[in-house]
C-alpha positions as CSV (number, residue, x, y, z in Angstrom):
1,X,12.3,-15.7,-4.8
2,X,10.5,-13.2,-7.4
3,X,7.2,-13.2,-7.5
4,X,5.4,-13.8,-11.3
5,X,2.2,-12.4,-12.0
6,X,-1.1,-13.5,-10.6
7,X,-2.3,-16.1,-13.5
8,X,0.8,-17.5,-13.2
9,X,1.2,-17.8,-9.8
10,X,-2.4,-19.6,-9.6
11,X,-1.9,-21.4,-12.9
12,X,1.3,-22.9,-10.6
13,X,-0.9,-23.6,-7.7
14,X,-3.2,-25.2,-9.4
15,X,-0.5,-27.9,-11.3
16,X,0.8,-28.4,-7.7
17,X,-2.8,-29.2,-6.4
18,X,-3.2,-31.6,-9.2
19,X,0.1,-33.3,-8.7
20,X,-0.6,-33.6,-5.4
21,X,-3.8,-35.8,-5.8
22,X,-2.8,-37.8,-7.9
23,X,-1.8,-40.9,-5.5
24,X,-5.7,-40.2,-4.6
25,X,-6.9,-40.6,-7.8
26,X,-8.9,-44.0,-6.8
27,X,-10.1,-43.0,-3.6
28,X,-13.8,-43.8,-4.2
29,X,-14.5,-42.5,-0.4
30,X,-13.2,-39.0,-1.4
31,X,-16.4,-36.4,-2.5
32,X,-15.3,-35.5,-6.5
33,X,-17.2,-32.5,-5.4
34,X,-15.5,-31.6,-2.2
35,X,-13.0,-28.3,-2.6
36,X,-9.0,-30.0,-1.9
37,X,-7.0,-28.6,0.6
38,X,-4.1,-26.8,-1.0
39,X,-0.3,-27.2,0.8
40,X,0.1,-23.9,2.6
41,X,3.0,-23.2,0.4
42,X,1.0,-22.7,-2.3
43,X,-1.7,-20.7,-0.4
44,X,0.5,-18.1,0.6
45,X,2.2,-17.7,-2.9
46,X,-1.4,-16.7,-4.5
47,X,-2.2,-14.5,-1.1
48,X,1.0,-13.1,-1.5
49,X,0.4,-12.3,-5.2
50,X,-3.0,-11.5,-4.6
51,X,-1.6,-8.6,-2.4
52,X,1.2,-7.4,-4.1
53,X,-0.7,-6.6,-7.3
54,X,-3.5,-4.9,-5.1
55,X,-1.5,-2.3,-3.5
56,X,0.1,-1.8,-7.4
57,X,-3.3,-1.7,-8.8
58,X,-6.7,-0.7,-8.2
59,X,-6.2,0.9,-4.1
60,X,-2.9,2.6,-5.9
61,X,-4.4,4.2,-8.6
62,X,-7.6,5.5,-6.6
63,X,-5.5,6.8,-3.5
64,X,-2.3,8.4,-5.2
65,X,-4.9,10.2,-7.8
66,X,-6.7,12.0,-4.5
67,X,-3.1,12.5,-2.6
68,X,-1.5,14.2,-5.8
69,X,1.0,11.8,-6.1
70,X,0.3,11.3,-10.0
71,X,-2.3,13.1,-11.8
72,X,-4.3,11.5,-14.6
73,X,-4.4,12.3,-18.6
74,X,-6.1,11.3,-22.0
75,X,-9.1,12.8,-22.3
76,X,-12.6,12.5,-21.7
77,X,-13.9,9.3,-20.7
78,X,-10.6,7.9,-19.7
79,X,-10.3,5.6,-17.0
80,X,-7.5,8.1,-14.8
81,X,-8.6,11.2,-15.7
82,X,-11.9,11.1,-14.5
83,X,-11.1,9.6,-11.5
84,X,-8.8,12.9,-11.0
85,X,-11.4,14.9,-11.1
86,X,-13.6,12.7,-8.7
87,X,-15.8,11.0,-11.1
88,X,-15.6,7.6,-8.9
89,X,-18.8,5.7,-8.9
90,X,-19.6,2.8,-6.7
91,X,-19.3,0.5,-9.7
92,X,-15.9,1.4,-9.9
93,X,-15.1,-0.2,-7.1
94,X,-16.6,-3.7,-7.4
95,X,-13.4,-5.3,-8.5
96,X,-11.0,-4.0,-5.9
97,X,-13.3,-4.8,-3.2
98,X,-14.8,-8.1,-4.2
99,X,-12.0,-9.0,-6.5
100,X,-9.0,-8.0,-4.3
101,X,-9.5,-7.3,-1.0
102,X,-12.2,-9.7,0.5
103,X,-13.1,-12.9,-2.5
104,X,-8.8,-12.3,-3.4
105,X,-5.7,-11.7,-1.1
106,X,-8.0,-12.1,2.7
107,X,-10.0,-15.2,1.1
108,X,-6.3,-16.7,0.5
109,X,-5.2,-15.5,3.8
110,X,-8.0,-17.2,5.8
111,X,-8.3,-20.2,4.4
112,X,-4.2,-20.5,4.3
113,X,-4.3,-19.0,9.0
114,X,-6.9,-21.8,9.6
115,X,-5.2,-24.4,7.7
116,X,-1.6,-24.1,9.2
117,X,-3.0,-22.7,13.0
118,X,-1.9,-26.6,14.9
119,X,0.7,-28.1,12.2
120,X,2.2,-25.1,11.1
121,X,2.0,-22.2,12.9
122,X,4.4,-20.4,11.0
123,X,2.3,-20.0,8.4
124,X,-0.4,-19.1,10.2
125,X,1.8,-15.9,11.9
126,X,2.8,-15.0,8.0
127,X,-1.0,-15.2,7.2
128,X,-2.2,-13.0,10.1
129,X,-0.2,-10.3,9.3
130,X,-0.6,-9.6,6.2
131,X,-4.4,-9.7,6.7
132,X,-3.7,-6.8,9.4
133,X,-2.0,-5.0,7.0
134,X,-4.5,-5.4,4.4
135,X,-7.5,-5.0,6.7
136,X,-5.4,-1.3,7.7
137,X,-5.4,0.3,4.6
138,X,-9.3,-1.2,3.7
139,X,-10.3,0.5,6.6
140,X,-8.3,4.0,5.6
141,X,-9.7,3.8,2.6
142,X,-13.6,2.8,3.1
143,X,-13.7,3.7,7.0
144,X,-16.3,1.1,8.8
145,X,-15.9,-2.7,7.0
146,X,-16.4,-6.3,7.9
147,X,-14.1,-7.4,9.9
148,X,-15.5,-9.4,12.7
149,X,-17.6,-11.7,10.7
150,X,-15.5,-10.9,7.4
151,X,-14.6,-14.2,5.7
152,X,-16.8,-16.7,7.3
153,X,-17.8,-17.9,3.5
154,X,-20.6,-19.9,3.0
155,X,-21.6,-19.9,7.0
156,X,-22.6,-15.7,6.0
157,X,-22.5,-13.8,3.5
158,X,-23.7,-10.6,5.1
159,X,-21.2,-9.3,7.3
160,X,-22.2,-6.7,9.8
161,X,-19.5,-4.1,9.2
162,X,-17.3,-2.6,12.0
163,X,-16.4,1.2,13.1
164,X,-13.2,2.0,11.5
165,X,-11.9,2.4,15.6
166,X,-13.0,-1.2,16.5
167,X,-11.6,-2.4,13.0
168,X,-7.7,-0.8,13.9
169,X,-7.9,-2.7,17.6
170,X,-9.0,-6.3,15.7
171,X,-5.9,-5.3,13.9
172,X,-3.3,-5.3,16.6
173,X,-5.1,-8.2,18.1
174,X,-4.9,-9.6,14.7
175,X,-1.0,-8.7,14.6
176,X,-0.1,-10.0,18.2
177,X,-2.0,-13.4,17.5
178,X,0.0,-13.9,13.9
179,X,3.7,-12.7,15.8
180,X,3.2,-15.2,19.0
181,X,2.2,-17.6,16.0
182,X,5.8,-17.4,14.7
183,X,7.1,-18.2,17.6
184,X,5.6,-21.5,17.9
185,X,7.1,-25.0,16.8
186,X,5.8,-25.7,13.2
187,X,6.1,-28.8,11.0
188,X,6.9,-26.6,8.0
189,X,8.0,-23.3,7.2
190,X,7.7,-21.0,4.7
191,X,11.2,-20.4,2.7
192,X,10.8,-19.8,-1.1
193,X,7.4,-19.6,-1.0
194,X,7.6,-16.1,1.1
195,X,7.9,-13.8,-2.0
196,X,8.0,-11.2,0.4
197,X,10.6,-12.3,3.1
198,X,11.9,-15.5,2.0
199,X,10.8,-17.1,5.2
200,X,12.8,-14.7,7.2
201,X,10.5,-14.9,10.3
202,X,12.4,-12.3,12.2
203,X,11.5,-10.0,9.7
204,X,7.9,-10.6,9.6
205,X,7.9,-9.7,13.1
206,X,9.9,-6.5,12.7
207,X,7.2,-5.4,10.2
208,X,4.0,-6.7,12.1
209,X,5.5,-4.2,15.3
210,X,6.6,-1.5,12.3
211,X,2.3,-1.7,11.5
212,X,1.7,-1.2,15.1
213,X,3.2,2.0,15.0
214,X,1.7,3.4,11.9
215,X,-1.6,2.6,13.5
216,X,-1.2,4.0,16.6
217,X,0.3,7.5,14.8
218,X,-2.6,7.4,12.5
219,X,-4.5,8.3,16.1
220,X,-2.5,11.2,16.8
221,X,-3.9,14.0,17.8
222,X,-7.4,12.5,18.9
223,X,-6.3,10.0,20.9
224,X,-2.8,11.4,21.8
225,X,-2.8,9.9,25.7
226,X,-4.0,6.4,24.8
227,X,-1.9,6.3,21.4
228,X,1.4,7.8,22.9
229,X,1.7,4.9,25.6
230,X,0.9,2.1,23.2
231,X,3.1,3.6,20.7
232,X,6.1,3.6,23.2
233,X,5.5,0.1,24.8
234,X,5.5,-1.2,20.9
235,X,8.7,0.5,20.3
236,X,10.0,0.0,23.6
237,X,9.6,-3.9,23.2
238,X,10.3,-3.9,19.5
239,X,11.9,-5.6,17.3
240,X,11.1,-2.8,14.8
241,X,12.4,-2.2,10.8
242,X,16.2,-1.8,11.4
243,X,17.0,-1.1,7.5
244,X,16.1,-1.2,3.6
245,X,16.0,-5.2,3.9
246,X,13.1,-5.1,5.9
247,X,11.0,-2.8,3.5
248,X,7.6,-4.8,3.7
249,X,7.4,-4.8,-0.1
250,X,6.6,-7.5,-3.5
251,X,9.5,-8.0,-5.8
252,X,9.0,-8.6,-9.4
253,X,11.0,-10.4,-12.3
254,X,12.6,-8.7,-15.4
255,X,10.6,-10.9,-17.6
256,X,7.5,-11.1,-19.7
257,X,4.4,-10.7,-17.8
258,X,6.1,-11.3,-14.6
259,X,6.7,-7.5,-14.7
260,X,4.9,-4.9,-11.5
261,X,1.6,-3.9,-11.6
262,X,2.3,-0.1,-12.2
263,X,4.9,-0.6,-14.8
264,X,2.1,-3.3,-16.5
265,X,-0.8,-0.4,-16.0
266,X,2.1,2.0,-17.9
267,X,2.4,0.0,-20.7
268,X,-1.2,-1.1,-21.2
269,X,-2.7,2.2,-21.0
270,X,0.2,4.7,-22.2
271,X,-0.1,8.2,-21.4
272,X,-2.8,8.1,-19.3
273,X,-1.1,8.0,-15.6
274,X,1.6,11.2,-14.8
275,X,3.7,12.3,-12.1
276,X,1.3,15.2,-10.6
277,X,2.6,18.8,-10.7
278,X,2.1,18.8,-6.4
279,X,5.0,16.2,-6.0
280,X,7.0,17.5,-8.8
281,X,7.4,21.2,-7.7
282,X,7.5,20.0,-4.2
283,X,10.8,17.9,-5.5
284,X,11.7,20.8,-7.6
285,X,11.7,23.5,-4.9
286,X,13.9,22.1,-2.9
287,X,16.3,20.3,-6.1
288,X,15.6,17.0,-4.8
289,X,18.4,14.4,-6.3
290,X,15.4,11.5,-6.1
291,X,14.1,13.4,-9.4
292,X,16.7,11.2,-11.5
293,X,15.2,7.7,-10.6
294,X,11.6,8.9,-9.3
295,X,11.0,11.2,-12.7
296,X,12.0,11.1,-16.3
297,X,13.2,14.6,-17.5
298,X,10.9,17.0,-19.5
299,X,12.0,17.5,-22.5
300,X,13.9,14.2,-23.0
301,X,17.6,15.0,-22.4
302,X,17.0,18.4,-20.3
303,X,17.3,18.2,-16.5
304,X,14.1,19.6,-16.3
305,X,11.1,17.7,-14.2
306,X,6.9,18.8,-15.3
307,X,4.3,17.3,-13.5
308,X,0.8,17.4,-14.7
309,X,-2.0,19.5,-12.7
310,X,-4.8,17.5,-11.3
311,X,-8.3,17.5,-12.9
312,X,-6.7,18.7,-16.3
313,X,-6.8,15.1,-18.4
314,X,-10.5,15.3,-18.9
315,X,-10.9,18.4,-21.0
316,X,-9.5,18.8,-24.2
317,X,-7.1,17.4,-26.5
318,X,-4.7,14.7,-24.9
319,X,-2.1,16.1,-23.2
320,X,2.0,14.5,-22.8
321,X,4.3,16.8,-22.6
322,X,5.0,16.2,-18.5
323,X,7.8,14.0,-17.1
324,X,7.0,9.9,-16.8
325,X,8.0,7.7,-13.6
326,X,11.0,6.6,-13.8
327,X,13.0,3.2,-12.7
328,X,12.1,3.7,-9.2
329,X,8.6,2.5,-9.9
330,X,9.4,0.8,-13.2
331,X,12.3,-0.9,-12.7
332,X,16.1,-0.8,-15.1
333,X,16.2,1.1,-18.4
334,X,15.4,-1.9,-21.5
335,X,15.8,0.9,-24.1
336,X,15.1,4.5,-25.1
337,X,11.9,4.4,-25.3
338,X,8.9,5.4,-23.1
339,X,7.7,1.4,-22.0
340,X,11.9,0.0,-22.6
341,X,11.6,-0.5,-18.9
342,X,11.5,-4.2,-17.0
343,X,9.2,-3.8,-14.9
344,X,11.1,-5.5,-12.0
345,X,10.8,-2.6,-9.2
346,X,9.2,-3.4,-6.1
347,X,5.7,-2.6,-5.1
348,X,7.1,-1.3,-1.9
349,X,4.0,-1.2,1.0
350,X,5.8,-0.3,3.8
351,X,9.3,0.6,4.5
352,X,12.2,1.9,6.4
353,X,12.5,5.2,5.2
354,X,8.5,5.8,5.9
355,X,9.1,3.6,9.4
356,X,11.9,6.7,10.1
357,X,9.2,9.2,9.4
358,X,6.4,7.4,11.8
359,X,9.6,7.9,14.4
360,X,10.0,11.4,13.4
361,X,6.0,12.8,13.7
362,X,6.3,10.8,17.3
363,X,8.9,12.6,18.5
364,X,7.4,15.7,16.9
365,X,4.2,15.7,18.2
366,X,5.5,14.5,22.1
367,X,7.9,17.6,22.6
368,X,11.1,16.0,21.2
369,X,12.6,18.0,18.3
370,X,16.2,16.5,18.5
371,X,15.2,12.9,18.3
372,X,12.4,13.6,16.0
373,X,15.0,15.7,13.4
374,X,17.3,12.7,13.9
375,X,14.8,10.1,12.8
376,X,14.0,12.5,10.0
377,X,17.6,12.6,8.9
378,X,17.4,8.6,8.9
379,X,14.2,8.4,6.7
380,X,15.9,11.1,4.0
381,X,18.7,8.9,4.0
382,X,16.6,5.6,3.6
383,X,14.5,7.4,0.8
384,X,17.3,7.8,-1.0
385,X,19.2,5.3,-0.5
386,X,17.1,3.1,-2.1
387,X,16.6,5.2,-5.1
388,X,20.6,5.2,-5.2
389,X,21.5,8.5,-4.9
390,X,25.1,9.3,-4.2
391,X,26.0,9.6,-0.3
392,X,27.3,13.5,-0.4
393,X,24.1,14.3,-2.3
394,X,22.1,12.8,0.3
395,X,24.5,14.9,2.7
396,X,23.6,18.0,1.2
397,X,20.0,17.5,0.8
398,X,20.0,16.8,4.7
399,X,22.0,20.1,5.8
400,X,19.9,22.3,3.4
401,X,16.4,21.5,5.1
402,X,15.0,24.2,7.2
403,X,15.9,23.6,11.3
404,X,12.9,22.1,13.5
405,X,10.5,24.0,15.3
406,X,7.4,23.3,16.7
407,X,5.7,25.3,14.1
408,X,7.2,23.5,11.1
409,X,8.3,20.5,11.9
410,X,5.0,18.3,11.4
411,X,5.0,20.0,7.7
412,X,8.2,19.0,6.5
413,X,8.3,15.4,8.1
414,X,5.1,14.8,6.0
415,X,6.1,16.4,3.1
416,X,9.2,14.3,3.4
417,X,7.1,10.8,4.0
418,X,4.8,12.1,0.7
419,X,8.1,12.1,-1.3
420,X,9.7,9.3,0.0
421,X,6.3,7.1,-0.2
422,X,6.1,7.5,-3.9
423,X,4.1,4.4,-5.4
424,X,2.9,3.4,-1.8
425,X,-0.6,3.1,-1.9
426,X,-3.1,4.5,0.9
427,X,-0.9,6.0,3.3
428,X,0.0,9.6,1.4
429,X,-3.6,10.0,1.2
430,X,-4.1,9.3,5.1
431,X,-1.1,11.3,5.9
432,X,-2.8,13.9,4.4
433,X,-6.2,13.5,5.7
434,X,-4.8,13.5,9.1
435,X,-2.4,16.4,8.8
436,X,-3.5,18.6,5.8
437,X,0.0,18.3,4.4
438,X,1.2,18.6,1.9
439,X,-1.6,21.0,1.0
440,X,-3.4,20.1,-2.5
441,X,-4.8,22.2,-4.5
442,X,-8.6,21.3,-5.3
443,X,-8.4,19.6,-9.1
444,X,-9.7,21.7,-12.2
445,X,-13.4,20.8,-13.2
446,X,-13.0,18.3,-9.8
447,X,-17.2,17.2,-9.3
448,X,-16.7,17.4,-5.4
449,X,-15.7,20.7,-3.8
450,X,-13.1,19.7,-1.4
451,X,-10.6,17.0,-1.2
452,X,-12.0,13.6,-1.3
453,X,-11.6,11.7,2.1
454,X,-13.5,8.5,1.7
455,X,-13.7,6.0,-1.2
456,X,-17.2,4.4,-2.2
457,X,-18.8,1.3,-1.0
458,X,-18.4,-1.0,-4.3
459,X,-22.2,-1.8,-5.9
460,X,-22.1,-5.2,-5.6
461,X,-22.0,-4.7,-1.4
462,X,-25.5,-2.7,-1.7
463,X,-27.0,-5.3,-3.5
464,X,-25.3,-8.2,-1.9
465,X,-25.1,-7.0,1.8
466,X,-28.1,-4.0,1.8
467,X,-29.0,-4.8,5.1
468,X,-25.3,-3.8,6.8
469,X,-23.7,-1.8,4.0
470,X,-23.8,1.7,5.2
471,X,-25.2,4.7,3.5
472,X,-22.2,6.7,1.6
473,X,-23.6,10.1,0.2
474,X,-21.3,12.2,0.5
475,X,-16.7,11.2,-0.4
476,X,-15.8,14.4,1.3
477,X,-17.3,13.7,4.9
478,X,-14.8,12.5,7.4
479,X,-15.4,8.9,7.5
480,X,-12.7,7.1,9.3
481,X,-12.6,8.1,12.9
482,X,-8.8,9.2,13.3
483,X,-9.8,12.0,10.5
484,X,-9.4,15.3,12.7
485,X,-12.7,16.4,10.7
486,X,-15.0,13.6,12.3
């Protein structure tokens, strides 16, 4: 099933809720006041959608600005180029915090894991997980959060907040509680109403181990000992992602408004949000084939790729003359011109190919160089596999990369994952933070003197929450505590 976009999907839960009472319409016991329980099918369509646009949104735009992945353009005063050059307030972040993560996608997912926990436990496994994955990348992003008294509601509304090390073992407890879950007998089951798996619970439990894993790399090298045993007993036991069909990602519809968040951003605020010139001459220095679906050509009908340099879009005249995302982000060609796309590609969040590299930096950092450049080889091929390029091209590609050694091969299996995770929000930028790779450039006129490595705690918490809400001075002091700087 495709997913449609969020007022939709809640504009469809909320028909179903009323159907659904009407045979209770006379009920003069039943509090008119009282908030109705919605069926968990319904839940987990507007968590799922809830999700899906957040990691194609706001956390997307912020994190893949600061990792280089796209650069930002228009001039003064516009919306991505001054968050290029590091002009993020706490204000900015109101909406993706309150909005998104905690009143949006985790307020669904709670209410949707208690509700299903005895009848349908199912649902409850589903719900669990995805709150994992979406309490991992809050965490890389903000460092220390609310997480053990996150999302009691009304019962409090000022969270103590967790360190980001506490937060990341919740998580796997988090993730072990939602897999044994699906493995229980449950009255109902989610089927079309998984826009992400289609009630494939199998899958769900490939990627819930597949998380695992990212986590416990994101704690190489501080915690190498601790990380490297719970990283092989996780892949040891498995199941893990075996292919493209388990990419943990939202599918979109080639129709009207039911199109992905990026391609929607694209055509809402043309010209505003580039390909950066890091990934582009990384992809043109080695004649990467992924240009052809990642990129558009610059000029139109040249087989030349531009990125534009970070920090530039806030001075001066408006500047296009640098190559667009292509269909990998935006989904198949409408037309000729620069918005004729869909909009049906996938938010993708996290895939084979990048589950290939997590296998790849193991290996790497624990002495193995053959299995590592193996696993490499796999996530090249799943890269580009799913931006269909032609099997002797991906052949080719593979043979021309420089042999393993232990003084290069961390480098080139993240500069490989930063290619491959094009449009994946968070993780380039905590790739980077852990590994300084691929090495960025500081952005022209950036306000901050270094690489950012923290986002700001939205407004609304300070005023909100000021007791627990920690002081955040300073977005280029090592925050979370797998960063090697901390």
């Amino acid at each position: 099933m495709k997913v449609h976009n969020r007022t939709t999907s809640f504009a469809l839960v909320a028909s179903l809720l009323a159907l659904s009472s009407c045979d209770k319409f006379l009920d003069i016991n039943q509090n008119p006041n009282s908030v109705l329980q919605a069926p968990p099918a319904n839940v987990l369509v507007a968590g799922q959608s809830h999700l899906g646009f957040l990691m194609g949104s706001d956390l997307h735009r912020y994190t893949s600005l600061i990792a280089q992945q796209f650069a930002g353009q228009g001039g003064s005063g516009i919306q991505t180029a001054e968050y290029d050059r590091y002009n993020i307030s706490a204000t900015d972040l109101n909406n993706a915090w309150r909005g998104g993560i905690y009143g949006g996608a985790q307020a669904d997912l709670q209410k949707l894991a208690d509700q299903a926990q005895d009848a349908s436990p199912a649902y409850s496994g589903v719900a669990k997980i995805m709150q994992g994955f979406l309490f991992s990348v809050t965490t890389d992003s903000f460092g220390d959060i609310p997480i053990t008294e996150a999302l009691k509601f009304d019962q409090n509304l000022q969270p103590k907040y967790d360190p980001s090390s506490e937060v990341y073992a919740s998580i796997i407890t988090m993730l072990n509680s939602g897999i044994a879950d699906l493995k229980k007998p449950s009255a109902f089951k989610p089927a079309a109403d998984d826009l992400i798996y289609a009630g494939d619970l199998a899958k769900w439990e490939k990627f819930a181990n597949t998380l695992k894993l990212r986590l416990y790399l994101h704690s190489f090298p501080k915690l190498s000992t601790t990380s490297n045993a719970s990283f092989a007993a996780v892949l040891a036991a498995g199941p893990v992602m075996a292919s493209n069909a388990d990419n943990f990602q939202m599918d979109f519809e080639p129709a009207a408004n039911k199109n992905n968040p990026i391609d929607q951003f694209e055509k809402s605020r043309p010209s505003t949000f580039f390909p950066s010139a890091t990934l582009v001459n990384l992809m043109n220095a080695k004649a990467d084939p992924r240009r052809t679906t990642f990129l558009t050509p610059f000029p139109a009908g040249s087989t030349t790729y531009v990125g534009a340099q970070n920090g530039t879009g806030a001075a001066g005249a408006p500047n296009i003359s640098f190559s667009r995302m292509g269909t990998y982000l935006r989904g198949a060609r409408t037309g000729t011109g620069i918005n004729d796309y869909d909009g049906s590609a996938p938010i993708r969040m996290l895939t084979f190919a990048e589950h290939n590299f997590i296998l790849a930096e193991y290996y790497a950092r624990t002495g193995n160089l053959t299995l590592a450049r193996t696993s490499f080889n796999a996530g090249i091929t799943a890269s580009m596999t799913s931006a269909n390029v032609a099997a002797a091209d991906i052949t080719a590609y593979i043979a021309a990369r420089p042999v393993f050694t232990a003084g290069n091969a961390i480098q080139q299996i993240i500069e490989e994952k930063f290619i491959a995770n094009f449009g994946v929000a968070v993780e380039p930028w905590t790739d980077y933070r852990r590994t300084g790779f691929p090495v960025l450039p500081l952005p022209v006129g950036a306000l901050q003197p270094q690489i950012l490595r923290i986002l700001p705690y939205p407004d609304l918490e300070r005023v909100a929450n000021p007791v627990n809400t920690p002081a955040r001075p300073n977005l280029t002091t090592p925050s979370v505590f797998w960063d090697p700087g901390r």
